[in-house]
C-alpha positions, 0 to 999 in steps of 0.5 A: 720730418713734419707734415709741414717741412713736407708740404714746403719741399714738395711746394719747392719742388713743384716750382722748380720743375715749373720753373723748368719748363718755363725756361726749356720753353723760352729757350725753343722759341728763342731758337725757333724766332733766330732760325726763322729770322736768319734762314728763312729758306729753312723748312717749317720746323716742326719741333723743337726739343733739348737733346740727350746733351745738356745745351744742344736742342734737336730741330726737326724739320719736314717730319724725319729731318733733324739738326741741332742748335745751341740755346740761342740758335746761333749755330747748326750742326748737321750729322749724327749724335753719338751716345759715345759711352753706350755706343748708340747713334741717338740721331739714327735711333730717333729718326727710325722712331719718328718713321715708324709706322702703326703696323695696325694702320696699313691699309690691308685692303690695297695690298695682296697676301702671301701666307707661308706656313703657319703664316702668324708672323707678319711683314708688308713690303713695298715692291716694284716689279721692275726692281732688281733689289726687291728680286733679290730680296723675294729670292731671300724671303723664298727661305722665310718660313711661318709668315704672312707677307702683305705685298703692296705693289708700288710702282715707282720706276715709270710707266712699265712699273704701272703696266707690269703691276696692274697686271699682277693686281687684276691676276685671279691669283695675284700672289701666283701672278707675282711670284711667277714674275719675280721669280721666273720672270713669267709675265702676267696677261693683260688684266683689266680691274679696278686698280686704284689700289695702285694710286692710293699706295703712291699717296701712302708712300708720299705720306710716309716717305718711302722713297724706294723699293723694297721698303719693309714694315714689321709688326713693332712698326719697324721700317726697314729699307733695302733688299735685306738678306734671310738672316736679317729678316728673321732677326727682324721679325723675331725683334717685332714680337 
């Protein structure tokens, strides 16, 4: 093939995925334009993009929520899509992307840690001290070895949940203080301190939407709701190296 014939097919290649773009483009904004004309009630769509299925686009909307429409926004389908031949659930897959969060970024000033072992694996939790669940899921993390645990206390069950917490966090030893209640329900003594920590790890929470408790975060920034059992745990953690 000669220089020229070359320069001509890369010429061509060039427009076509211009071309493309320019197509995928107008396609979003057709969507978009229909969506916010016809349901206007519908929350600001943060983005719109084609889906792994040639003409569905994936809507997303108030950071994590997700719908599909077709290349004119006639239609909306709400529900998962499934990846039938790999078996994969891609709504689930993207979601737990797009909730990720930056490990690094956790605000490790505004939790307490907890160190078993050689401690070099990592996890933060979010807990409230009147949860059953997160009792439950201290039970399960008791067997969890070689680990650093950054608790966040996040009270969000009413106004005991506040007390109980900034009792924990004004303890001399906080991790002491909250292993005896979780555990052995030992209450900790009224404290008094500086605890806005609590207030800035309900900001958080409403920035990342962690609605319940407990909620984990992995080093690969893996969010994981719920009161997981050892098993699950150490397969998590193994996953986040």
């Amino acid at each position: 093939m000669t220089n020229k014939l070359k320069t001509l097919f890369a010429i061509a290649g060039s427009v076509a995925v211009l071309l493309m773009g320019t197509s995928a483009f107008g396609q979003e904004a057709a969507i978009r334009k229909a969506l916010s004309e016809r349901l206007p009630q519908l929350p600001k769509i943060d983005e719109i993009k084609p889906s792994a299925m040639p003409g569905l686009f994936e809507v997303r909307y108030s950071g994590t929520e997700i719908m599909y429409s077709d290349a004119k926004g006639d239609f909306l389908i709400q529900g998962s899509l499934i990846d039938v031949k790999d078996r994969r659930n891609l709504t689930e897959e993207r979601v737990e992307r797009l909730m990720a969060i930056d490990f690094d970024s956790l605000p490790v000033k505004d939790a307490f840690t907890i160190v078993r072992g050689d401690g070099k694996r990592k996890i933060a939790v979010f807990e409230d001290p009147n949860c059953g669940f997160c009792k439950r899921f201290e039970r399960d993390m008791q067997k969890v070895d070689n680990v650093t645990v950054y608790l966040y206390l996040y009270p969000v069950l009413g106004p005991d949940s506040v007390e109980k917490s900034r009792n924990v966090w004004c303890a001399k030893d906080k991790a002491k203080a909250w292993t005896d209640w979780m555990m052995r329900d030992q209450v900790t003594p009224p404290g008094n301190c500086d605890a806005a920590a609590l207030a800035r790890n309900a900001e958080f929470g409403k920035k990342y939407k962690i609605t319940g408790t407990p909620t984990l975060i992995f080093a690969n920034g893996k969010r994981v709701p719920g009161a997981i059992n050892t098993e699950q745990i150490e397969q998590h953690l193994a996953n986040a190296k």
